[in-house]
N, C-alpha and C positions, 0 to 999 in steps of 0.2 A: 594626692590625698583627697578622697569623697571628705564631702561637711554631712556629720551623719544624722536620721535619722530618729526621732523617738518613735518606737511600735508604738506606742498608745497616741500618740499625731498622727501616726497613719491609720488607725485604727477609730478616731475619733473622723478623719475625713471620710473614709469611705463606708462610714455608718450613717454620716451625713448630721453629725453632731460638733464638727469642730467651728468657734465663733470665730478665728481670726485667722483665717487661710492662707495668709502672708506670712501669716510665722510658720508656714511651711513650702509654700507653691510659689513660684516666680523663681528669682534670681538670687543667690547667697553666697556668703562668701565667709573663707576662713584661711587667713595669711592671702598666700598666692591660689589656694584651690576657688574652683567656681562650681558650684552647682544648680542648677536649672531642673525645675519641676514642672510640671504639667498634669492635670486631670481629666482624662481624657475616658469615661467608660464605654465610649461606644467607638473606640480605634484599635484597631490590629497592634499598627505602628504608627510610629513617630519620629520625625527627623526634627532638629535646630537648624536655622537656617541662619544664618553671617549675612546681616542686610550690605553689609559694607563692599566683603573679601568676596560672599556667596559662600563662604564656607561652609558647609556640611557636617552635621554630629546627628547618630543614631543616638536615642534616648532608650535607656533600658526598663522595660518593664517592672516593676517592684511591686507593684501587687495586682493579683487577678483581676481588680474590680477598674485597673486604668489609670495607676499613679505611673507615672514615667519618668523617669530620671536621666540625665546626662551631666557627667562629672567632667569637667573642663577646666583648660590652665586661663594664665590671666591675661588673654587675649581677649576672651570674654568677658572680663571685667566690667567693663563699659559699654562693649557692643550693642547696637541694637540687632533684634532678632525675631525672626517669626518661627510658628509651627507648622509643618507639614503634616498629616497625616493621609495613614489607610485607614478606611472605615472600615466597620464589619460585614458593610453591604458591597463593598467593593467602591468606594468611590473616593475620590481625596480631595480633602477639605484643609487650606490654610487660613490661620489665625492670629493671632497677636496675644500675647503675653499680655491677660490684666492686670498683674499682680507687680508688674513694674512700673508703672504708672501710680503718681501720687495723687492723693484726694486733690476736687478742685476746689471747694467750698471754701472759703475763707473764715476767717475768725472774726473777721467782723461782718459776715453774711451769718454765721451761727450766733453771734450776739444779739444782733437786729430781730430775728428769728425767734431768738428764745425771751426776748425782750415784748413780744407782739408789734413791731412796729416795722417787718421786712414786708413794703409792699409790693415788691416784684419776688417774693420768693418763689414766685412758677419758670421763673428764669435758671435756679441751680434746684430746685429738687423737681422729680420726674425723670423725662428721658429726655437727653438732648446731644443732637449731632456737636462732637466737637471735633478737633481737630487738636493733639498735642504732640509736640515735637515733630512736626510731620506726619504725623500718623492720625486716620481719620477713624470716628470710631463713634459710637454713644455712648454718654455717661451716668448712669444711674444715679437717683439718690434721693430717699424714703426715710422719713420719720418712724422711730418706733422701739421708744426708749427701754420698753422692757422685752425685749425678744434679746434672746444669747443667740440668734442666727438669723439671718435674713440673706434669701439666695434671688437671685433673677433668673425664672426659669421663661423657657417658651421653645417654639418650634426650632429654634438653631443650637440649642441642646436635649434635645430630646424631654423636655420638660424633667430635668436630670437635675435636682436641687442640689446638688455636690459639684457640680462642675463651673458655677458662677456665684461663689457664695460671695457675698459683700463686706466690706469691712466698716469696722463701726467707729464713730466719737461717740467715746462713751461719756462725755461731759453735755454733750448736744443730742444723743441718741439716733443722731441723725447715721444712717447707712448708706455706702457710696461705693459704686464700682464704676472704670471704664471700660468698656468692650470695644477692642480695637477692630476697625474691619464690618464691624454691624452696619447695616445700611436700612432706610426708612422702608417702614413696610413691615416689619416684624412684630407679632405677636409676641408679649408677653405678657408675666407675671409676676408677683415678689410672694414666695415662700415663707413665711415667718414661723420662727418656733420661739416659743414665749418661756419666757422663767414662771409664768402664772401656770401651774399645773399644765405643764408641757402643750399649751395651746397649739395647734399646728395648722395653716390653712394656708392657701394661696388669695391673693388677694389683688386685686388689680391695684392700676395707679391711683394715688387721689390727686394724682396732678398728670395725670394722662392724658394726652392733647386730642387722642384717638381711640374710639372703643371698637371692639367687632359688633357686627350687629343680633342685636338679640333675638334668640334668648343665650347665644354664644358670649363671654364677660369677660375676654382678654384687653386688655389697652393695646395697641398698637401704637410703634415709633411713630413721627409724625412731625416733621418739620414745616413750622405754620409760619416761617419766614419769609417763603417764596414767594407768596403770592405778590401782585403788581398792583398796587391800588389805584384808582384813578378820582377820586372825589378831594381833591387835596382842595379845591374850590369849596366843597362845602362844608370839609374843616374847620380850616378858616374864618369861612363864615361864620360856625357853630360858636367858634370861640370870638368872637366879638358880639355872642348878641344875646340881649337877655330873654329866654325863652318866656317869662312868666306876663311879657307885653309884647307876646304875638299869636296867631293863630292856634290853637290845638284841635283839630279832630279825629281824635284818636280810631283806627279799625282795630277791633281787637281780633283776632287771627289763631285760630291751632292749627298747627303746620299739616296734620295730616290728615284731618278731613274737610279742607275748606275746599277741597277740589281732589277729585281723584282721575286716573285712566281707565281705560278698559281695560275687565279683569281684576277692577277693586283695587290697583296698585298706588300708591304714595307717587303724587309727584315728587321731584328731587328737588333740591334747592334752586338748581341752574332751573327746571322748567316752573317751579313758579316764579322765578326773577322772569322768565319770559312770560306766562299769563296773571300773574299779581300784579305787578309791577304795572302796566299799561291798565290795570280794571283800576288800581287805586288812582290812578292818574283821570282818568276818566270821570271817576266818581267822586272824587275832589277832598280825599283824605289829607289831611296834613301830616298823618303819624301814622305807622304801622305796630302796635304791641305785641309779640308773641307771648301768648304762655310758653311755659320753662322748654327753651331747646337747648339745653344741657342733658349728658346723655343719661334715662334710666331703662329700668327691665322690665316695664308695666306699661303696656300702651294705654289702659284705664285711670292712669293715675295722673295723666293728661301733661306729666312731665313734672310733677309736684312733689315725686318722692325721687330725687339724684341721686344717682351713684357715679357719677362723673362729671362733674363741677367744672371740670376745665377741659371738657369734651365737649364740642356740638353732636347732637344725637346724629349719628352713622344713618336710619331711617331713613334719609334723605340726600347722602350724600356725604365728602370727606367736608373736613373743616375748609378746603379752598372753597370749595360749593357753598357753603354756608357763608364765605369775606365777598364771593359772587354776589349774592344776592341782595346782601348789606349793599354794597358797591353800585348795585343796578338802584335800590331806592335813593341813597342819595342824589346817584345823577339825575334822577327825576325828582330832586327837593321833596324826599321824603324822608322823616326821620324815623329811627328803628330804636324798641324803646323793647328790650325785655324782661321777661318776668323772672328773679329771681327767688331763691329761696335759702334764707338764709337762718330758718327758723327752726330745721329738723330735717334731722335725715332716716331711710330707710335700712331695714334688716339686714337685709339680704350679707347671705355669709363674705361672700366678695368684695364687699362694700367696706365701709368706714368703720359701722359696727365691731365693735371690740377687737380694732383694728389689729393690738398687739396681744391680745391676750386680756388685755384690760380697757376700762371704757375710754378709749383715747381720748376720742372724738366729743364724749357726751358723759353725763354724769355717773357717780357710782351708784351713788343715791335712788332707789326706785322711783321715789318722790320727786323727783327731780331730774330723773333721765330720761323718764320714755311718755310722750304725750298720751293724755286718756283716749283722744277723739282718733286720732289717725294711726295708732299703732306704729309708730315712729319714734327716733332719739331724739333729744334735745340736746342742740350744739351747748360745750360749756365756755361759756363767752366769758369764765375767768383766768382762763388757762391760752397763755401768751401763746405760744403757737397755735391753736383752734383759733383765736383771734390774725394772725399771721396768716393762715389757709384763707379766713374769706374776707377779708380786707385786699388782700392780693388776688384772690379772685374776683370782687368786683371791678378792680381796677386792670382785669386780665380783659373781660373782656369789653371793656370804654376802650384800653388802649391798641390792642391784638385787633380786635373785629369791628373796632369803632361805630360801639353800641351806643346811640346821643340818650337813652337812658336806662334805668332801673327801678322797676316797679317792685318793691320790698314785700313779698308777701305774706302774712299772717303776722303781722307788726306786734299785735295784741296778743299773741302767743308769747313773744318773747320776752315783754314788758313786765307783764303781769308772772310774777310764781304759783299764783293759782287760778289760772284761766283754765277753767273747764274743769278745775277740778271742787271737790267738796268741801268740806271745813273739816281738819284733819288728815286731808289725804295730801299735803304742802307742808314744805318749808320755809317758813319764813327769813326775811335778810336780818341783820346783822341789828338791827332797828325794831325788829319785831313785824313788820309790817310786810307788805305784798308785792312793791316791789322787785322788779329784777335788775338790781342796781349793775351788774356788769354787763347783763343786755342794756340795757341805757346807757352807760359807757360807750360800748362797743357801738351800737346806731350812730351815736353822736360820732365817733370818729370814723365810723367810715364817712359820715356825710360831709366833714370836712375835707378828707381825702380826695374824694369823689369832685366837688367843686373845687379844690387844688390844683389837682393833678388831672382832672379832661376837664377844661372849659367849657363849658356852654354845656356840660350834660346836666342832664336832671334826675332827679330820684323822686320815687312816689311811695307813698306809704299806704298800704292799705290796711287801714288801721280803726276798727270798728265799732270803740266806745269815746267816752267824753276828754279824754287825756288831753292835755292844754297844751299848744304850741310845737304840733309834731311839725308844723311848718313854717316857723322861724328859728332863724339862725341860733347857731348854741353857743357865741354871746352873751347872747341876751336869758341862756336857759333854755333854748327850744330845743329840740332833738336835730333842726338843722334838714330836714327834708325840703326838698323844693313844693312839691305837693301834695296832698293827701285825698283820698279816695272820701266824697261826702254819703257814706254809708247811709247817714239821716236821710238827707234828698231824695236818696235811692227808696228807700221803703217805703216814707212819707207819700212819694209821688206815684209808685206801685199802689200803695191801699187802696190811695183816694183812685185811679184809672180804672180799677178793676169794679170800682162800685158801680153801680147801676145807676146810670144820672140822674135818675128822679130822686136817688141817695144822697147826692154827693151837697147838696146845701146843708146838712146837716153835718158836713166834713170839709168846710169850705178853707179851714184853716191850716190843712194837714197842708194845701200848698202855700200856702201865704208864711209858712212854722219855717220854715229852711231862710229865708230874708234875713230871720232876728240873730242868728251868727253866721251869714253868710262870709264876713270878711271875719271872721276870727281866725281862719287859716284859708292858705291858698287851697283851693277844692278843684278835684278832678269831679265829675256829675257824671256817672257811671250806671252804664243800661250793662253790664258783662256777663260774660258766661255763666256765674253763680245762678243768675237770676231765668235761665235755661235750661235748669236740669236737674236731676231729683225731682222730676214729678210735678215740679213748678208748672211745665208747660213754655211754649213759647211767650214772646212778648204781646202777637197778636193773640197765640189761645188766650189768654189771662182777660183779654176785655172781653166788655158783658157787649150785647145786643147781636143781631144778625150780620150777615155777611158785609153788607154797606158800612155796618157802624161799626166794626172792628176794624176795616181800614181807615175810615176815617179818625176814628181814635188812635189810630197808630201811627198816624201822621199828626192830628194834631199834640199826642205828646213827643215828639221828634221836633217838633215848630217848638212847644216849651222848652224842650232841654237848651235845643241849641239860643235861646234866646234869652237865657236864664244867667246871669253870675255864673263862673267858672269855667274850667275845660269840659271837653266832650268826647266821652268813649262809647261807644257802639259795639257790641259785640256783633261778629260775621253773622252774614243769615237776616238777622233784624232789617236790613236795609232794603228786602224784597218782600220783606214777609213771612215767615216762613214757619208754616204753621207746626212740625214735627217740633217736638222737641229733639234739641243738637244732643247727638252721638258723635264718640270719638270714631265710633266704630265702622263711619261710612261717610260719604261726601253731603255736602248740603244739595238740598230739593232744587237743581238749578232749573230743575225742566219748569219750574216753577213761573219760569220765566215767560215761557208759552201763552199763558193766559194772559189775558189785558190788565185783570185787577193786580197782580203781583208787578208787574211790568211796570203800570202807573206809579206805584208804590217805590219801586227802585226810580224812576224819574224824580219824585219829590226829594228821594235822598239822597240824591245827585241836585240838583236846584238847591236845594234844601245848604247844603257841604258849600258848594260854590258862591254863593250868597255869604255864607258865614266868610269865607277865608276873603270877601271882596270889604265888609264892611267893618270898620275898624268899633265900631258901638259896640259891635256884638263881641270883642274880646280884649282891647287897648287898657279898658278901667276895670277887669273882672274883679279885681283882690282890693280896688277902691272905691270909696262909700259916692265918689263922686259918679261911678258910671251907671247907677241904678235908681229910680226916683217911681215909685207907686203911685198909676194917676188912682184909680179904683181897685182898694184889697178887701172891700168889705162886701161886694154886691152877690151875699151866699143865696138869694132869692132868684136871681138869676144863672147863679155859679157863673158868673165873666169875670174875667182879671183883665184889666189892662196895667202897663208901665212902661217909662221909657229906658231906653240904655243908650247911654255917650261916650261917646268916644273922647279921648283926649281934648280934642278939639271941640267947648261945650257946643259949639253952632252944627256940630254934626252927629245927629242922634236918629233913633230908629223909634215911632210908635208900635204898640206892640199889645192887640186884642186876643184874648184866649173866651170862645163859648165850648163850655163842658157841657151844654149839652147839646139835644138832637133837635132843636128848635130854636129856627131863626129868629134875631131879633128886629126888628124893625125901630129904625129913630131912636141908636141907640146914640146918647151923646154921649162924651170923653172931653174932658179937657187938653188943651193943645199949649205949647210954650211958645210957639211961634205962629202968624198967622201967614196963609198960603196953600198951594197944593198940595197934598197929602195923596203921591201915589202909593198905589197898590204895590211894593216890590213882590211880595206873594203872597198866594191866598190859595189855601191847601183845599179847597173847597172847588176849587177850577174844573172840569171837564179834564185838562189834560192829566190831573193824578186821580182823576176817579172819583170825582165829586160832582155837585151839581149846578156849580154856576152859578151857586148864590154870592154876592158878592156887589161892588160897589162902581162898574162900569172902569173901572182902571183905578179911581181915587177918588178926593173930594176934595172941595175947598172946604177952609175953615170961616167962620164964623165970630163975629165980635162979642162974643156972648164969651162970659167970663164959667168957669165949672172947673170942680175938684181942684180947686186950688192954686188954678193956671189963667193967663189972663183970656185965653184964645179957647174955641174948642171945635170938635168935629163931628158932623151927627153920618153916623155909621149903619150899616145894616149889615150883621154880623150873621155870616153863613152856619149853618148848624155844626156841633163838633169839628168847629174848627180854628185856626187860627189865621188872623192878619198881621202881615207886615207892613208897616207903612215908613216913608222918607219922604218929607218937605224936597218937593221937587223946584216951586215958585216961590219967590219970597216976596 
């Protein structure tokens, strides 16, 4: 006796309209009969194969388009079995029954999920190798509550949305197949057809571990288990130490133009782990930042608009190439700190955008979904799953590629409901007012997350107005960031360097203004990308005077940053000089190196880095009021700043002279707290970085003469635009 039938089932699959393909395809039964279905539209024939006996059953044809049947007694029952087929090309291809294979997700994984609080949900939805009952296979499984269909297509069915339709919880919306027999390496896709006015599009994974490379948008299989880590030393370490009372100097890095080959090509991940790796080691970085190497389809968008979140971008390499290079910085104690974006995403059909037919991912709201500045969506951070996808993705990649942090980008997009836009073009929260109370939600918990669950990582906020407490714990109320980007610093100290020093006593306060809330949050003090493009100009175009005084200005604000309150980022390029302003579009000016003045210049910032990471003044007290003490902030007739910074230990301190301008001072005194010798540790004015040798013979002794406030002091002669570093050598 056949289990029969409905024409309108058959006629609903092979139009490619049927949502629940189990209620036809697989294995069924009625009393003792068995019948066995298959969809097959690019097979001649079809055989069942008895994994057990081997037995053998031809499957009959039932309809033109590739539905195949075989009616079997109840030996079958339980069997397991696979398909054989003919192709239409003449080749045969065996495969595995999906349709007998039960969901794997659990109910308390769709709870956690639909609750926003699954943080490994990149572990059951996507694509992943499993293994069930014996049988190996990948297991599909995709968000997308209002589509009546959702299929897995790709190259191992002919990109055929009828032959891998997936089956749905319709209480989770979540959709799930497993393909027995797939193996890594496979292109695919998820089909979706929407209840929203028949939406129909293909769309890649938003938990795809693997893209093709663009402008090609399949996710590919991709098993990111394999790799062999070896830094399990610096782990460890990571996770017993508090980053905010040690070194940071940050390189900030875009993967594909800090260096290229011949022929304009991208290095891969493996060959900058072989020439990054050894130049940051050299040049005395403590940290490596990438902008966004998550995968997108815009090489200009510098990696800032994702369309694959849980992809390292392919550009470079598979994801093993990407745990490589991670792998190679640590073992040389460097830490890998990327840029994420958790603020908006991009159009593109493919993508996240109106993922199901409707704004999954981002709001419905005009006013509220799509950013004015970037032309991009805005994530809705009140909707439990959208909180689920990137809570679980930044904990995908601290835990997966053991990333020691996350630099949170466009923080003040998220916060605010009407950042950037006008009055009237916002909705206001629930209070009347301009917060984004479930973006502030959402930061706060991921930051707990994030210090829960990877010890010793950090998060940074770049976060570019007055908002109180982005970096204290959220306790206390704070948003709970380890750091925050001192956007003030950054302009304030840009103004005043670009003035023309005969200017600059007139703006003597623009550097002395960053002091008065320097500890109100921990601060990153950031020279980055931003501040290189659009027309800005380099770091060194941006100073005023000739060829001489632009290097030396450019050293001596590198001597301020780094001897300033807070961590230190440097954007690539700045540390040679480099006068082009940075494109993604090509390698930095390395020839640059050729000449003496650039050459010097990379020496200071090498000396410069290695000095910082040796003395503990310059970063042990950054976040307290005890490591920082002003001998002179008032001398705008001059433009000199001097101050001290201490280390833990108050008996070990650094003095610390800034001349802005281009004329030496002679018999300049300072106040000292200790009396003795006062070496020179640097003095950026030297011969060997391109300066002229003005300068104090090594050091000085101090003097029993009491000034600014200290009982000791030291009479100086202060090389033009430049800075001194001094350490009590004698006591």
């Amino acid at each position: 006796m056949s289990v029969a039938i409905h024409p309108e089932a058959i006629e609903a699959l092979v139009s490619g309209e049927i949502g629940a393909p189990s209620s036809l395809l697989g294995r069924h039964r009625q009393g003792d009969a068995v019948s066995i279905r298959a969809f097959w539209p690019w097979a001649k024939r079809v055989e069942l194969v008895n994994e057990a006996s081997g037995e053998r059953a031809g499957m009959k044809r039932c309809h033109a388009d590739g539905l195949f049947v075989a009616d079997l007694d109840a030996n079958w029952a339980d069997a397991d079995y696979h398909f054989e087929a003919l192709t239409v090309e003449g080749g045969r291809e065996t495969c595995g029954d999906p349709y007998r294979f039960p969901p794997l997700l659990t109910e308390y994984d769709i709870y956690l999920f639909s609750q926003g609080r699954h943080r490994e949900v990149y572990q059951k939805l996507g694509a992943h190798r499993r293994e069930i009952d014996g049988v190996c296979g990948v297991n599909f499984a995709v968000w997308a509550p209002n589509c009546y269909k959702v299929a897995v297509v790709g190259d191992f069915n002919r990109w055929d949305a009828r032959a891998h339709i997936m089956e749905n919880n319709s209480e989770s919306g979540i959709w799930e197949i497993f393909i027995p027999g797939m193996e890594e390496g496979e292109r695919y896709k998820y089909e979706v057809r929407s209840h929203n006015r028949g939406y129909l599009a293909q769309k890649a994974d938003p938990y795809g571990f693997y893209a093709e490379l663009r402008p090609l948008t399949a996710s590919i299989v991709c098993d990111i288990n394999q790799y062999e880590w070896k830094d399990s030393d610096w782990m460890s370490t990571r996770a017993r130490t508090d980053p905010l009372s040690q070194p940071m100097n940050i390189y900030e890095l875009h993967l594909g133009s800090w260096r290229r080959k011949d022929g304009d090509e991208f290095l891969t991940y493996r060959e900058l782990a072989d020439e990054l790796v050894p130049y940051l080691v050299d040049m005395g970085y403590t940290h490596l930042e990438l902008l966004p190497a998550a995968e997108h389809p815009l090489d200009a968008s510098w990696g800032y608009q994702v369309t694959g979140y849980f992809a390292p971008t392919s550009r470079y390499g598979a994801p093993s190439d990407f745990m490589y290079l991670v792998d190679r910085c640590h073992q040389n104690n460097i830490a890998v700190i990327l840029d994420w974006v958790p603020a908006h995403f991009p159009k593109d059909d493919f993508g996240l955008n109106y993922f199901d037919g409707t704004h999954l991912y981002s709001h419905e709201a005009p006013l509220q979904g799509e950013h004015p500045d970037w032309g991009t969506m805005v994530f809705n951070y009140a909707r439990s799953e959208v909180r689920s996808f990137l809570l679980s993705n930044a904990l995908f990649w601290l835990k997966e590629y053991h990333i020691d942090g996350l630099r949170v980008d466009a923080v003040s997009s998220m916060i605010y409901l009407n950042f950037s836009r006008e009055e009237g073009d916002w909705i206001a929260n629930e209070y009347g007012s301009h917060e984004n109370l479930a973006a502030l939600a959402f930061l706060r918990e991921f930051n707990e997350a994030v210090h829960a669950e990877a010890p010793g990582a950090i998060t940074i906020a770049e976060e570019s107005t007055s908002w109180a407490m982005v970096s204290r714990p959220t306790y206390i109320g704070g948003l709970g960031f380890t750091l925050k980007w001192n956007m003030g610093w950054m302009h304030d100290t840009l103004a005043y360097m670009t003035r023309e020093p005969v200017h600059r006593r007139y703006h003597h306060h623009q550097i002395t203004f960053a002091l008065l809330y320097a500890f109100s949050e921990n601060f990153v003090l950031p020279l980055s990308h931003d501040e290189v493009v659009h027309l800005k100009g380099s770091l060194i175009g941006k100073l005023p005077g000739d060829y001489w005084q632009k290097f030396a200005g450019l050293r001596l604000l590198f001597g301020y940053q780094y001897t300033q309150v807070g961590k230190v980022l440097n954007f690539m390029g700045n540390e040679f000089g480099q006068f082009a302003e940075w494109s993604e579009e090509r390698s930095l000016d390395w020839h640059l190196l050729d000449y003496e003045k650039h050459a010097q210049m990379q020496a200071w910032a090498r000396d410069l880095n290695h000095l910082y990471r040796e003395q503990p003044a310059l970063w042990q007290l950054d976040f307290d009021a005890r490591g920082f003490h002003w001998i002179e902030a008032n001398d705008a007739e001059t433009s000199v700043y001097s101050y001290i910074r201490f280390a833990a230990d108050p008996n070990d301190f650094l003095v610390v002279v800034l001349n802005c301008t281009p004329v030496a001072r002679e018999d300049y005194r300072i106040g000292a707290p200790e009396a003795g010798y006062y070496c020179e540790l640097l003095n950026s004015d030297a011969s060997y970085y391109g300066g002229g040798n003005v300068g104090n013979q090594g050091g000085v002794y101090s003097d029993d003469i009491a000034s600014h406030g200290l009982p000791y002091s030291i009479n100086l002669r202060l090389p033009p635009l430049a800075i001194l570093i001094l350490k009590i050598a004698e006591r």
